[in-house]
PDB file as gemmi writes it, atoms N, CA and C in Angstrom:
CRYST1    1.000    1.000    1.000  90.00  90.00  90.00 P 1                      
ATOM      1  N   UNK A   1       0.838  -1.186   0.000  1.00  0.00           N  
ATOM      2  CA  UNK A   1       0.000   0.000   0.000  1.00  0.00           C  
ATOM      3  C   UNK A   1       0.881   1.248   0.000  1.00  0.00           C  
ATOM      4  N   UNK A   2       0.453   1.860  -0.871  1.00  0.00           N  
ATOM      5  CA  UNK A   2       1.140   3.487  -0.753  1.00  0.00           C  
ATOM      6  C   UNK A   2       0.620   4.299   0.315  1.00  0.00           C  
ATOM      7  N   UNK A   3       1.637   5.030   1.217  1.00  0.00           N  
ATOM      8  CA  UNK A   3       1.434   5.974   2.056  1.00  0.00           C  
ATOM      9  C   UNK A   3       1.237   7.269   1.605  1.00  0.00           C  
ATOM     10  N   UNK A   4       0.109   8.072   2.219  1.00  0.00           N  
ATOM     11  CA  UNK A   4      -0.157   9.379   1.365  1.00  0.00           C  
ATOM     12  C   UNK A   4       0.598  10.213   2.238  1.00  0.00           C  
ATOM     13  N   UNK A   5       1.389  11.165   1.759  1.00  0.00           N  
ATOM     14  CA  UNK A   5       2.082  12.188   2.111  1.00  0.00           C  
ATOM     15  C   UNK A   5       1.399  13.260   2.958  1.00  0.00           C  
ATOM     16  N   UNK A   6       0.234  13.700   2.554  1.00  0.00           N  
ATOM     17  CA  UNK A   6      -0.535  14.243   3.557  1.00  0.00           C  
ATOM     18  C   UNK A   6      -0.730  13.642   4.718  1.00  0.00           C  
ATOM     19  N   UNK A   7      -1.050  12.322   4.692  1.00  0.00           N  
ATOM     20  CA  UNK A   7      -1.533  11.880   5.785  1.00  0.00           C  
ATOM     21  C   UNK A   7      -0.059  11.665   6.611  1.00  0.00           C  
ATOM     22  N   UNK A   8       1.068  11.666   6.508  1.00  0.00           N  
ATOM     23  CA  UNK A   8       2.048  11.572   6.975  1.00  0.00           C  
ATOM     24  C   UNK A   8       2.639  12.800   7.909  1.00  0.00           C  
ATOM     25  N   UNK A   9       2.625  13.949   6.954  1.00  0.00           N  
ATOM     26  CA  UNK A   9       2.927  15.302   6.952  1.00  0.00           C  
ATOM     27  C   UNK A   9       2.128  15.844   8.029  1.00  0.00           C  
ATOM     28  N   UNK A  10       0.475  15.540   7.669  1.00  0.00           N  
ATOM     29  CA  UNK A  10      -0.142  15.753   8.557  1.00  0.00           C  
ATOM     30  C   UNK A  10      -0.891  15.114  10.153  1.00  0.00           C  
ATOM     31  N   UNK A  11       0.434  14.050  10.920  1.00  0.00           N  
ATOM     32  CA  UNK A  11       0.141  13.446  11.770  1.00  0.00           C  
ATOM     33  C   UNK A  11       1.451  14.106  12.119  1.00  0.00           C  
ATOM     34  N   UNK A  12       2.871  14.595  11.416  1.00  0.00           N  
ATOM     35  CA  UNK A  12       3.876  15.174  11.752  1.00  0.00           C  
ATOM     36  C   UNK A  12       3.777  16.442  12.737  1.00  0.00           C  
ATOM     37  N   UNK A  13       2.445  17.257  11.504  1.00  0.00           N  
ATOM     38  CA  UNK A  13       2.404  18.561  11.913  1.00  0.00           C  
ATOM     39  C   UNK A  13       1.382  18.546  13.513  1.00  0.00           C  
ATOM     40  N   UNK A  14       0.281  17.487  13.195  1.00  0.00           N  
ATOM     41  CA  UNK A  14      -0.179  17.320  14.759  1.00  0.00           C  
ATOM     42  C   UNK A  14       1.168  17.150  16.063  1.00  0.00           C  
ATOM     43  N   UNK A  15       1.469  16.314  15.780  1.00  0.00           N  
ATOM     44  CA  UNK A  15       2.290  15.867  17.294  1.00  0.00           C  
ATOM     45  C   UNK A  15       3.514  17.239  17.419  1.00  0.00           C  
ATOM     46  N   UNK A  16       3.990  18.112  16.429  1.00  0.00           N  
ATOM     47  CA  UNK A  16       4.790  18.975  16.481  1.00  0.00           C  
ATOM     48  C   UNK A  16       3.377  20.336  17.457  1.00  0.00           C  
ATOM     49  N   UNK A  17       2.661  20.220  16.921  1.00  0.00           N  
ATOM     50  CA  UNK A  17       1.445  21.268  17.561  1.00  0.00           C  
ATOM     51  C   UNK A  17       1.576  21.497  18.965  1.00  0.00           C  
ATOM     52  N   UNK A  18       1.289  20.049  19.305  1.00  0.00           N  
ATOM     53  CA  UNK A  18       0.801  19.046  20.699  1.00  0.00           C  
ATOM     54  C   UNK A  18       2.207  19.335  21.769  1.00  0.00           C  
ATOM     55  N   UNK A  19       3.220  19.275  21.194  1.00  0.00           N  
ATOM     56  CA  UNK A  19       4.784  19.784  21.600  1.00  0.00           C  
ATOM     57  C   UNK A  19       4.558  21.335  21.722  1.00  0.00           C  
ATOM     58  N   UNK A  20       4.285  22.207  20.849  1.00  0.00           N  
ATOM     59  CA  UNK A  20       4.338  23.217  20.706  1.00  0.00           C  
ATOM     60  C   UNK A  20       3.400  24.273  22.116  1.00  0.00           C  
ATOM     61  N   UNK A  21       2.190  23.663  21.815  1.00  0.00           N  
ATOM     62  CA  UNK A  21       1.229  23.954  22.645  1.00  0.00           C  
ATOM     63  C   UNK A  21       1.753  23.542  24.464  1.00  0.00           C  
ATOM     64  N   UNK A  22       2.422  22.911  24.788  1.00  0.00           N  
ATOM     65  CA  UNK A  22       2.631  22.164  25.867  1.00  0.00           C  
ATOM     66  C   UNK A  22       3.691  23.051  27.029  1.00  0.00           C  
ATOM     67  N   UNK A  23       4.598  22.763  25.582  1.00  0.00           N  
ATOM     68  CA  UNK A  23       5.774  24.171  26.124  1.00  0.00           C  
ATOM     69  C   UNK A  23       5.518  25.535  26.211  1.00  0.00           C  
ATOM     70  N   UNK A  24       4.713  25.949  25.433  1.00  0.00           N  
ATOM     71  CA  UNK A  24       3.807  27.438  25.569  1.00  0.00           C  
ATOM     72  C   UNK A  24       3.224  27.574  27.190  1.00  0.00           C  
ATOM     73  N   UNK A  25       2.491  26.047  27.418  1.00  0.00           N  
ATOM     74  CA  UNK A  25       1.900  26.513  28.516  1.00  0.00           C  
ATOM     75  C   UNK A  25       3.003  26.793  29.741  1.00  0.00           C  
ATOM     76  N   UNK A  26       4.096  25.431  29.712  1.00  0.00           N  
ATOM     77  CA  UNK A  26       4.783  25.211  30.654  1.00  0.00           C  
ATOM     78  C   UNK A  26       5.271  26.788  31.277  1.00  0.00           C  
ATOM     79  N   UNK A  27       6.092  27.297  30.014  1.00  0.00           N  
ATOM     80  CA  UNK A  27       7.060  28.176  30.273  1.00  0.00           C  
ATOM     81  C   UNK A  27       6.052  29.871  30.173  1.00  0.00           C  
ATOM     82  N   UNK A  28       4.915  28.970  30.336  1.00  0.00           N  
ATOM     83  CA  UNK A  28       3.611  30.602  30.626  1.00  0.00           C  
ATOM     84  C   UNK A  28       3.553  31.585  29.001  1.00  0.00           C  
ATOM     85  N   UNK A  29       4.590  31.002  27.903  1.00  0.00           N  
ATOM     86  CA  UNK A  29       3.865  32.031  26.485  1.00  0.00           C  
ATOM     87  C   UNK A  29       2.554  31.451  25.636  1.00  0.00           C  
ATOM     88  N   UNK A  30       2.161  32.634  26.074  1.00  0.00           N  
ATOM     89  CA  UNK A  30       0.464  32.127  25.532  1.00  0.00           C  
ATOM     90  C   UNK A  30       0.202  31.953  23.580  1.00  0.00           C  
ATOM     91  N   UNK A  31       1.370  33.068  23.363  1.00  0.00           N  
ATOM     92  CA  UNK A  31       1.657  33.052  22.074  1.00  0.00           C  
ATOM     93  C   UNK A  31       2.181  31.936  21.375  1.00  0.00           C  
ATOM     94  N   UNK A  32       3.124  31.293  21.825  1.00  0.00           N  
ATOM     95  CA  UNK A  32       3.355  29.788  21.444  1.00  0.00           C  
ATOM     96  C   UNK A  32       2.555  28.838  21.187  1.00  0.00           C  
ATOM     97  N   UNK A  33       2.044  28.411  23.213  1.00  0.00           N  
ATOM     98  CA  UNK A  33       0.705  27.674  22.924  1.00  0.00           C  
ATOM     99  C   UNK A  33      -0.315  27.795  21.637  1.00  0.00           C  
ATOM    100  N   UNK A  34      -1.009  28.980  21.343  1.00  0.00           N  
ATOM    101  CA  UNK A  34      -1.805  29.281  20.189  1.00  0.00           C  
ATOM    102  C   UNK A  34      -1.359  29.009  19.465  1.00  0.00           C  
ATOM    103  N   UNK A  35      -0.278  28.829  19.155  1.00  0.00           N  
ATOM    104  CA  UNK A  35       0.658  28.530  17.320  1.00  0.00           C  
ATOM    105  C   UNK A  35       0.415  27.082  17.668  1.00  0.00           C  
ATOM    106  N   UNK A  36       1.138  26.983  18.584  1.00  0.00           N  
ATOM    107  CA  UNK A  36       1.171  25.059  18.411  1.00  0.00           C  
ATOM    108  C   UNK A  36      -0.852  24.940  18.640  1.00  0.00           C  
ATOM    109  N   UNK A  37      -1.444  25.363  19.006  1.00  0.00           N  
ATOM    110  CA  UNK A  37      -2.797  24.621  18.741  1.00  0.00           C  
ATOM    111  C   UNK A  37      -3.111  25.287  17.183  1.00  0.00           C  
ATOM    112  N   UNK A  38      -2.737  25.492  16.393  1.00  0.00           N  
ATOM    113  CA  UNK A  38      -3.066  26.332  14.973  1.00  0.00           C  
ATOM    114  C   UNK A  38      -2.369  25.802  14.268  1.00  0.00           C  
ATOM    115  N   UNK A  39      -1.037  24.888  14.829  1.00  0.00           N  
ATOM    116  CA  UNK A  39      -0.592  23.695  14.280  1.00  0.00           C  
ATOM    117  C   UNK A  39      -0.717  22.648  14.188  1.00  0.00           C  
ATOM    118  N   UNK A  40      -1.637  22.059  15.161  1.00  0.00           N  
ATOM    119  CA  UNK A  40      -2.429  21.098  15.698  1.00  0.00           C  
ATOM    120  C   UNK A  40      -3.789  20.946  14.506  1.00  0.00           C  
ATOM    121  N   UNK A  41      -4.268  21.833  14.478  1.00  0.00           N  
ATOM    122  CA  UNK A  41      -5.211  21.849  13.834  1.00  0.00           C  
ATOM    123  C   UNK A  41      -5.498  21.762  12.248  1.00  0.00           C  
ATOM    124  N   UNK A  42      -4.225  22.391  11.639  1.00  0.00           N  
ATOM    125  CA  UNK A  42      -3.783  22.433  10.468  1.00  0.00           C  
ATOM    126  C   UNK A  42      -3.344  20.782  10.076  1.00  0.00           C  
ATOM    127  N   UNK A  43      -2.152  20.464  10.963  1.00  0.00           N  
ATOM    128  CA  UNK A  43      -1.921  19.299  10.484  1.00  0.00           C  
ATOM    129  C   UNK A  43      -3.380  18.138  10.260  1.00  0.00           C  
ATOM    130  N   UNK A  44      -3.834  18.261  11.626  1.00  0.00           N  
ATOM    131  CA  UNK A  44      -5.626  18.054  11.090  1.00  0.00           C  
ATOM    132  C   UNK A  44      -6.353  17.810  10.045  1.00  0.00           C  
ATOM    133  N   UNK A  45      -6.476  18.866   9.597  1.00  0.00           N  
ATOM    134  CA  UNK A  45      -6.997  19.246   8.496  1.00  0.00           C  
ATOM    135  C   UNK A  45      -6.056  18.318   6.984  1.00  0.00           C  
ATOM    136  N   UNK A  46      -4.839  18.703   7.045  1.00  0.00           N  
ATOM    137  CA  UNK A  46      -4.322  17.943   6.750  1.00  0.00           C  
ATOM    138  C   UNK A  46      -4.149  16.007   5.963  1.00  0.00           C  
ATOM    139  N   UNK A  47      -4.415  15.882   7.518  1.00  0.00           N  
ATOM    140  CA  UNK A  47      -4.488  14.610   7.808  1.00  0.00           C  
ATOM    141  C   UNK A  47      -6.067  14.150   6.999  1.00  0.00           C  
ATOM    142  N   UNK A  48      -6.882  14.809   7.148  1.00  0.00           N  
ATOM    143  CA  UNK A  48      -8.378  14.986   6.800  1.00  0.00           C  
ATOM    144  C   UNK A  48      -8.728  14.295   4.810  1.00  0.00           C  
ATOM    145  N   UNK A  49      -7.655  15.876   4.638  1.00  0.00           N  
ATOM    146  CA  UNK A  49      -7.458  15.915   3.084  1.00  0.00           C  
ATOM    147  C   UNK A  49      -6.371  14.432   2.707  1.00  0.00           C  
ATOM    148  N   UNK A  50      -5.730  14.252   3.149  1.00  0.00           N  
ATOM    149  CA  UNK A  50      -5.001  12.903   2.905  1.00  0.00           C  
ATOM    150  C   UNK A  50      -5.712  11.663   2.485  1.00  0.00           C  
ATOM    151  N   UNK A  51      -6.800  11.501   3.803  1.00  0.00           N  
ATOM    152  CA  UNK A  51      -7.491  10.447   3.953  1.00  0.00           C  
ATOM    153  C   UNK A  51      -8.943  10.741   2.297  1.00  0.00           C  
ATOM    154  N   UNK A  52      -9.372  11.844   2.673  1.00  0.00           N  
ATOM    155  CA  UNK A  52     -10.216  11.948   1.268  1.00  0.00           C  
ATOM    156  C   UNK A  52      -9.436  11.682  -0.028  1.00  0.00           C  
ATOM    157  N   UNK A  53      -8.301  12.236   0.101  1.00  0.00           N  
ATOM    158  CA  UNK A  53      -7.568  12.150  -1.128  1.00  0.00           C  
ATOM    159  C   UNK A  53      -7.430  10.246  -1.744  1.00  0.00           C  
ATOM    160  N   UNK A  54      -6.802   9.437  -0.210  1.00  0.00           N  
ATOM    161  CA  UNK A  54      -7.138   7.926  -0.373  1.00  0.00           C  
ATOM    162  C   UNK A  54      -8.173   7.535  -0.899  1.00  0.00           C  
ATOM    163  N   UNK A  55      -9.695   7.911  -0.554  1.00  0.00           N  
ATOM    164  CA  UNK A  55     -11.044   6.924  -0.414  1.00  0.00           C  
ATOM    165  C   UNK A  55     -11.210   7.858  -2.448  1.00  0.00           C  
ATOM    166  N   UNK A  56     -10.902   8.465  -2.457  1.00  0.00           N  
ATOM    167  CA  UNK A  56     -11.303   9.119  -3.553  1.00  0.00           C  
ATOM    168  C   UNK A  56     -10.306   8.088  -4.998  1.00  0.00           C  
ATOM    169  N   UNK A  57      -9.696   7.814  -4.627  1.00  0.00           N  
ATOM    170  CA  UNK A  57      -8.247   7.104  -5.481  1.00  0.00           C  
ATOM    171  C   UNK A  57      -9.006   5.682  -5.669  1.00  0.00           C  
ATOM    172  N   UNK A  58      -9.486   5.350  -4.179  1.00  0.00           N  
ATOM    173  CA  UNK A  58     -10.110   4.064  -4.054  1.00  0.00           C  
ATOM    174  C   UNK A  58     -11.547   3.703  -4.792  1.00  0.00           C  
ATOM    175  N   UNK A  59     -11.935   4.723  -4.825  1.00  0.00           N  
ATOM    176  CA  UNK A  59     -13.103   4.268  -5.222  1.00  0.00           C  
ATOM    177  C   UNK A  59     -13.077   4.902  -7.095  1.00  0.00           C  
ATOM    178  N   UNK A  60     -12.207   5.716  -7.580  1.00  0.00           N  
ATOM    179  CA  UNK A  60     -11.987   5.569  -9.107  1.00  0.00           C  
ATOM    180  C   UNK A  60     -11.434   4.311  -9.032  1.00  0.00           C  
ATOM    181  N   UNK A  61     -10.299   3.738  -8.653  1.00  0.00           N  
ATOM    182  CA  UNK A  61      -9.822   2.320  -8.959  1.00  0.00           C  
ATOM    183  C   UNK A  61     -10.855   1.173  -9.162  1.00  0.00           C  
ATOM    184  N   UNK A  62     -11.933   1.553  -8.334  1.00  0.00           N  
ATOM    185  CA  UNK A  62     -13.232   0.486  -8.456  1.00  0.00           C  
ATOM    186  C   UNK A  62     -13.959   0.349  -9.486  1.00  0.00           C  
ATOM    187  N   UNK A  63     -14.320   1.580  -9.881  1.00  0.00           N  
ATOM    188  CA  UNK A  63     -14.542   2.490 -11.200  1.00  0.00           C  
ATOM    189  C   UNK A  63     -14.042   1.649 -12.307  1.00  0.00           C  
ATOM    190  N   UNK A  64     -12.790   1.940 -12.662  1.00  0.00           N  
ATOM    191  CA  UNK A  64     -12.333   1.665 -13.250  1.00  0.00           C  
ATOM    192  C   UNK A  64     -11.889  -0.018 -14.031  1.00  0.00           C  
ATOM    193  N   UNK A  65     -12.840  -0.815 -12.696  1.00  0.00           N  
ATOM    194  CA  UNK A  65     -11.962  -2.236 -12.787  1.00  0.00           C  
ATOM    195  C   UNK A  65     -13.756  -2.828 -13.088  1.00  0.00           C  
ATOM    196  N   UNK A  66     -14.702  -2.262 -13.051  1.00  0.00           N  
ATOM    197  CA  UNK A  66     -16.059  -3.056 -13.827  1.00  0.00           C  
ATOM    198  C   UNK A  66     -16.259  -2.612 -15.159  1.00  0.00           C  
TER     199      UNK A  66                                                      
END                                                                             
């Protein structure tokens, strides 16, 4: 099976968020935190478009094979 790059990229950009957001709080910058949850969310989204991008591939291939 091929791995989709989005969906890769975008499980990257989550857990970098999740880091991001964590240390924001620790060290009290609120400005950080917000980036890393806006990174969190993006990679998300991301991850989202990856997976449509799969079922969409999958189901022309189906298409294609009757």
């Amino acid at each position: 099976m091929n791995m989709n790059m989005n969906i890769v990229l975008g499980h990257a950009k989550m857990m970098l968020g999740i880091c991001q957001q964590k240390i924001g709080r620790i060290i009290g910058n609120l400005t950080l935190a917000n980036a890393g949850k806006q990174r969190y969310f993006t990679g998300k989204a991301q991850v989202a478009i990856g997976e449509a991008q799969d079922i969409i591939k999958e189901c022309l291939s189906r298409l294609q094979t009757r």
